[in-house]
PyMOL commands that place a pseudoatom at each C-alpha (Angstrom):
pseudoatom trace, name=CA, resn=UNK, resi=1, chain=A, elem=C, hetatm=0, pos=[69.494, 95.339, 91.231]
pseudoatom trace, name=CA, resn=UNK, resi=2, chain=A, elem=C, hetatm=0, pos=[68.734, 97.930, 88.774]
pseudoatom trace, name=CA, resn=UNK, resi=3, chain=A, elem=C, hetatm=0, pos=[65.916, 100.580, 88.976]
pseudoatom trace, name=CA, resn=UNK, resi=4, chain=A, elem=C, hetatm=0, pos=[64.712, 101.826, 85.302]
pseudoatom trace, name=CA, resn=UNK, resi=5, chain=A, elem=C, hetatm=0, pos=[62.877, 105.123, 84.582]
pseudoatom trace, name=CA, resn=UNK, resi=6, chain=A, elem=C, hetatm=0, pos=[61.938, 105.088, 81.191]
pseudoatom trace, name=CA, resn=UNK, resi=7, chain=A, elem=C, hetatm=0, pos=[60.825, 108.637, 80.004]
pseudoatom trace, name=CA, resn=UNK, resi=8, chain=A, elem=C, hetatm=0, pos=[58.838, 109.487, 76.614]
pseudoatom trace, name=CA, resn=UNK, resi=9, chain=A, elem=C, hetatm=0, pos=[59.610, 113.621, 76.818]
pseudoatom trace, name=CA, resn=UNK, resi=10, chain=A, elem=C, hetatm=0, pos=[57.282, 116.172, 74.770]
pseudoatom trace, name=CA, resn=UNK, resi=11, chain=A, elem=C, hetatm=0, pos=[60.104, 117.967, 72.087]
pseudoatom trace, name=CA, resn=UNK, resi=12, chain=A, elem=C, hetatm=0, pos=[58.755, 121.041, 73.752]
pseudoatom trace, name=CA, resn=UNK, resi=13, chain=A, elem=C, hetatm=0, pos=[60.452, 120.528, 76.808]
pseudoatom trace, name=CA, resn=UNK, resi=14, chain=A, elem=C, hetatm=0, pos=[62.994, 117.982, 75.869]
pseudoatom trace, name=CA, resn=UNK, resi=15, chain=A, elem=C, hetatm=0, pos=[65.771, 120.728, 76.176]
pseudoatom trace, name=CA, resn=UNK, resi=16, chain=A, elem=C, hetatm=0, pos=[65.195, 122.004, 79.601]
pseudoatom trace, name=CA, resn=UNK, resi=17, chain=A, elem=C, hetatm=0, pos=[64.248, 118.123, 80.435]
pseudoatom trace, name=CA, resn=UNK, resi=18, chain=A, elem=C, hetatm=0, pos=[67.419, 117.096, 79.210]
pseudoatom trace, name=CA, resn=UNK, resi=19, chain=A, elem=C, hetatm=0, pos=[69.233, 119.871, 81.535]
pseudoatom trace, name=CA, resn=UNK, resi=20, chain=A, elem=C, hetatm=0, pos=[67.302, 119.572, 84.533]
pseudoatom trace, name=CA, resn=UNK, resi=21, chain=A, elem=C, hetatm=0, pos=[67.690, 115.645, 84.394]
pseudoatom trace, name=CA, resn=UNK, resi=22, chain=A, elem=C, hetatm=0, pos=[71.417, 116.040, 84.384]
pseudoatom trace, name=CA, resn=UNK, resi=23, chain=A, elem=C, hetatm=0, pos=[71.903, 119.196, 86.756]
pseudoatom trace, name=CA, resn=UNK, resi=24, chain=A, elem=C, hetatm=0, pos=[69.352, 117.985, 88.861]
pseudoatom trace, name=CA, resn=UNK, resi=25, chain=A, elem=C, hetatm=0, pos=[67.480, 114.585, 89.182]
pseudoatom trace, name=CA, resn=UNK, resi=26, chain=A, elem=C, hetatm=0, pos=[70.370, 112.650, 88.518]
pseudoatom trace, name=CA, resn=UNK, resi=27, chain=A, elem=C, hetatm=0, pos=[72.755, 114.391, 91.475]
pseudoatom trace, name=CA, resn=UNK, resi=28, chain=A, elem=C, hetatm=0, pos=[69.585, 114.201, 93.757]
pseudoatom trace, name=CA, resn=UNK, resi=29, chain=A, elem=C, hetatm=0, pos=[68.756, 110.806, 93.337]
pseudoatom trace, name=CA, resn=UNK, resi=30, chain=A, elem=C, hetatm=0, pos=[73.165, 109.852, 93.915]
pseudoatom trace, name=CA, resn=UNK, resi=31, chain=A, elem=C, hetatm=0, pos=[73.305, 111.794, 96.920]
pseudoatom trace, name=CA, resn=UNK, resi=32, chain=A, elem=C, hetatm=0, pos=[70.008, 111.592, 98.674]
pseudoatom trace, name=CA, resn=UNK, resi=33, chain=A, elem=C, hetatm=0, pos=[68.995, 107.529, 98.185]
pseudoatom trace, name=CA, resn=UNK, resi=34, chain=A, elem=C, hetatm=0, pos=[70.603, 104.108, 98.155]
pseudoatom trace, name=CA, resn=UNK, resi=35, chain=A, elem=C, hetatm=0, pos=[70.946, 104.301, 94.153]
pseudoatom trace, name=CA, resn=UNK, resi=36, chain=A, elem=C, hetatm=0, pos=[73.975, 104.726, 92.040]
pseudoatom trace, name=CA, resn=UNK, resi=37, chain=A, elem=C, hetatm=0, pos=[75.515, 104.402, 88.803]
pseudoatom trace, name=CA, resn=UNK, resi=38, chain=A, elem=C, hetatm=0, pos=[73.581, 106.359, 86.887]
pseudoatom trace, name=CA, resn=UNK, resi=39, chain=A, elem=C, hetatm=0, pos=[73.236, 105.595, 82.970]
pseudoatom trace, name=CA, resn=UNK, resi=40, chain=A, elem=C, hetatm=0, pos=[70.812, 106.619, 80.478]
pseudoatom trace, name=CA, resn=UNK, resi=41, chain=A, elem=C, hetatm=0, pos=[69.927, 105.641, 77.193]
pseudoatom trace, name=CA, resn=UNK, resi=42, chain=A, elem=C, hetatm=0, pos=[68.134, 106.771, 74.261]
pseudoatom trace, name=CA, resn=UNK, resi=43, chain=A, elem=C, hetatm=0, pos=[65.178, 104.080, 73.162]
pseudoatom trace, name=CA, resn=UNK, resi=44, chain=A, elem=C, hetatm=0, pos=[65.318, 103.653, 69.635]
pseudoatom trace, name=CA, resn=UNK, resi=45, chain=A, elem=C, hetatm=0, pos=[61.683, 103.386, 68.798]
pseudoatom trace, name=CA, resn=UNK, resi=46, chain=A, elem=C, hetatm=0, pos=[59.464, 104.596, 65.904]
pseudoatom trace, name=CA, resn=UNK, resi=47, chain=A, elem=C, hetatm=0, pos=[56.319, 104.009, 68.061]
pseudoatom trace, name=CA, resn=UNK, resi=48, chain=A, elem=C, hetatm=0, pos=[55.710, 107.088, 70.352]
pseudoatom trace, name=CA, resn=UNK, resi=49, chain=A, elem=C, hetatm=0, pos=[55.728, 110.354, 69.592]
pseudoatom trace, name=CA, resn=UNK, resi=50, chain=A, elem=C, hetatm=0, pos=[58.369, 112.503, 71.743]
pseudoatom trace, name=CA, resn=UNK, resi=51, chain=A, elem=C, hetatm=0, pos=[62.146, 111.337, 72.698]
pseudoatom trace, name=CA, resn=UNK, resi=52, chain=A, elem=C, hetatm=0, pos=[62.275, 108.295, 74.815]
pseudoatom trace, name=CA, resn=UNK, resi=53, chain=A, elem=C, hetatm=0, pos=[65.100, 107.457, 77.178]
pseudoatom trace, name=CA, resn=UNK, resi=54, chain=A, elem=C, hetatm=0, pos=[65.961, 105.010, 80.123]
pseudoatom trace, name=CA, resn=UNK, resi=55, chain=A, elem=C, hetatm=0, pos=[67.440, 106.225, 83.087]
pseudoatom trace, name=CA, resn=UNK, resi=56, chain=A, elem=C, hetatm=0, pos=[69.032, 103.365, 85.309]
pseudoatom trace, name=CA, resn=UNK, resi=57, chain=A, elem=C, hetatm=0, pos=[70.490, 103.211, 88.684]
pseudoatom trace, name=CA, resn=UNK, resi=58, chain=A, elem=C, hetatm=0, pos=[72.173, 100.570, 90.436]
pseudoatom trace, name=CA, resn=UNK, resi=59, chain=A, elem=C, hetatm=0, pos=[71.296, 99.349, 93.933]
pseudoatom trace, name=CA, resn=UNK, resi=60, chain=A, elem=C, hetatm=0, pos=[73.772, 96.882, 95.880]
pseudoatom trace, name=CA, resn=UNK, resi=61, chain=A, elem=C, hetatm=0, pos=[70.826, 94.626, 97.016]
pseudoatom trace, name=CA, resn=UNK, resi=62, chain=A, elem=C, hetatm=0, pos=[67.153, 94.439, 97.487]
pseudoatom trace, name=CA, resn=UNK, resi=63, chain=A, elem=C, hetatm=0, pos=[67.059, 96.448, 100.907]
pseudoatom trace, name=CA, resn=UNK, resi=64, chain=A, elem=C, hetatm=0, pos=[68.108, 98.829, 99.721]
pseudoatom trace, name=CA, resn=UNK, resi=65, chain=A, elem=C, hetatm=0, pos=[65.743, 99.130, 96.336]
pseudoatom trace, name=CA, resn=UNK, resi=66, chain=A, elem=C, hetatm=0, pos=[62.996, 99.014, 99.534]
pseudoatom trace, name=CA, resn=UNK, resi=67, chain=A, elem=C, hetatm=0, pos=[64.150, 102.033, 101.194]
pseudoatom trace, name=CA, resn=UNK, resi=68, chain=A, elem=C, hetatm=0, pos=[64.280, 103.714, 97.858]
pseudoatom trace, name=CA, resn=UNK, resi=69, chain=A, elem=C, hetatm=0, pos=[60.494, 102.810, 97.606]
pseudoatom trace, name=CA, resn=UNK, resi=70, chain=A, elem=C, hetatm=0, pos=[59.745, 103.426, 101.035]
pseudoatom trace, name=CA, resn=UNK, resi=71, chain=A, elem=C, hetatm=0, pos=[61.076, 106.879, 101.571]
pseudoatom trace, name=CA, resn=UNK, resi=72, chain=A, elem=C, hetatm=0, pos=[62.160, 108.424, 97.931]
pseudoatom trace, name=CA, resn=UNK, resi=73, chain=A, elem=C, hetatm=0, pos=[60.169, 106.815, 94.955]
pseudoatom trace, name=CA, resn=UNK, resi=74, chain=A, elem=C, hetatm=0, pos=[57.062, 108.759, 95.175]
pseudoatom trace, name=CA, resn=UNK, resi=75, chain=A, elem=C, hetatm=0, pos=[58.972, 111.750, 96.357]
pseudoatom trace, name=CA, resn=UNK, resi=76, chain=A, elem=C, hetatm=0, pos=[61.434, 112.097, 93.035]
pseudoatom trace, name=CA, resn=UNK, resi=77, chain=A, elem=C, hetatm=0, pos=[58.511, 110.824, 90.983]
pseudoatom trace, name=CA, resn=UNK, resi=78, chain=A, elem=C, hetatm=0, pos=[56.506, 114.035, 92.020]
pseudoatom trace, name=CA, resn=UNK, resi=79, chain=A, elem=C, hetatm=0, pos=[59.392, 115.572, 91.157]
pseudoatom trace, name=CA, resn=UNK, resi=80, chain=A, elem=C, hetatm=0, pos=[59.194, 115.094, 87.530]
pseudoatom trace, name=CA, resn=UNK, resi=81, chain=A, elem=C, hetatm=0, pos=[55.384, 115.838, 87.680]
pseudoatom trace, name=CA, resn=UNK, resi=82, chain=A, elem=C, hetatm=0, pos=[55.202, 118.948, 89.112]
pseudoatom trace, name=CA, resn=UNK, resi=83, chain=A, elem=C, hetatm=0, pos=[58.512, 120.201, 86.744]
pseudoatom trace, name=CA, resn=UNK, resi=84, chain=A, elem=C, hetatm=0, pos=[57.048, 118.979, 83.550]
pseudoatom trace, name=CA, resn=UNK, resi=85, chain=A, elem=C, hetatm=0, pos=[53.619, 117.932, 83.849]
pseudoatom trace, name=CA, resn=UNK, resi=86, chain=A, elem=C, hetatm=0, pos=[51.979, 115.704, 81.284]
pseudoatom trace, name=CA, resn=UNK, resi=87, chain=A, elem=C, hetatm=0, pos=[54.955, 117.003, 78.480]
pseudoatom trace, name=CA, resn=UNK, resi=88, chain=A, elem=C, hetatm=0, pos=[56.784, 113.979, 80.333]
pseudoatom trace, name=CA, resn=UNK, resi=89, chain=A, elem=C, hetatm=0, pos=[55.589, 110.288, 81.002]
pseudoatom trace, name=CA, resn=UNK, resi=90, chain=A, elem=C, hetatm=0, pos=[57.640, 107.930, 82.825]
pseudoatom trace, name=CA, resn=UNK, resi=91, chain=A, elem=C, hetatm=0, pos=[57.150, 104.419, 84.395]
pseudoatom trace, name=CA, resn=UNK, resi=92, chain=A, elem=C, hetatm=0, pos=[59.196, 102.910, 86.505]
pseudoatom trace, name=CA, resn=UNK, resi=93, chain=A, elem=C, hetatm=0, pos=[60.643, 99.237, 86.726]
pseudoatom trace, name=CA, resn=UNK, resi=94, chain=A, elem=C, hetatm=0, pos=[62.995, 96.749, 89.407]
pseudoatom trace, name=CA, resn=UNK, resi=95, chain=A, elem=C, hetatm=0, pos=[65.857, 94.990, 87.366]
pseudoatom trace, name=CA, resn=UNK, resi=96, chain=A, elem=C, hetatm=0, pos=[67.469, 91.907, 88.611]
pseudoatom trace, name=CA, resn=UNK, resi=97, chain=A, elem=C, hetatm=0, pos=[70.241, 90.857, 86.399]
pseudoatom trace, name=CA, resn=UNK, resi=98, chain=A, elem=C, hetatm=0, pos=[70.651, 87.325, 85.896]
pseudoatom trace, name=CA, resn=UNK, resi=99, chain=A, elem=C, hetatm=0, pos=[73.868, 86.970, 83.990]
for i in range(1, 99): cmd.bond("trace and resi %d" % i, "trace and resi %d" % (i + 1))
show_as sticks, trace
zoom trace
């Protein structure tokens, strides 16, 4: 199971975004919740305005991508609101990979 955070960041903050993701979000998320493996990509796309990245996490099974929903999602998501407001947009999506 992978959980995806896909991020379109405002190049006004995309520096201290950038910093805080990796200094901060990223260790929270591996030592407080079920997720691991953290990866990110860049999305190469023409069509928004701003940088946009995916930031995925591994989980080793479906229970545990519920208690990640149940007691962290909205948590770290508020997270990213209240450090960077509407200068970042993010939506969030369940992976299953199939081979």
């Amino acid at each position: 199971m992978i959980y995806n955070t896909t991020f379109v960041v405002d190049e006004s903050v995309h520096a201290p975004w950038m910093q805080w993701l990796r200094n901060h979000y990223i260790n929270e998320v591996v030592e407080n919740t079920p997720l691991e493996n953290p990866a990110l990509f860049k999305v190469l796309s023409n069509k928004v305005e701003g940088e946009s990245y995916s930031l995925q996490f591994t989980a080793p099974s479906i229970n545990e991508m519920k208690i990640w929903e149940k007691n962290y999602k909205e948590k770290m998501e508020q997270t990213i609101r209240d450090n960077f407001g509407e200068k970042v947009l993010f939506f969030s999506t369940y992976l299953k990979q199939l081979f």
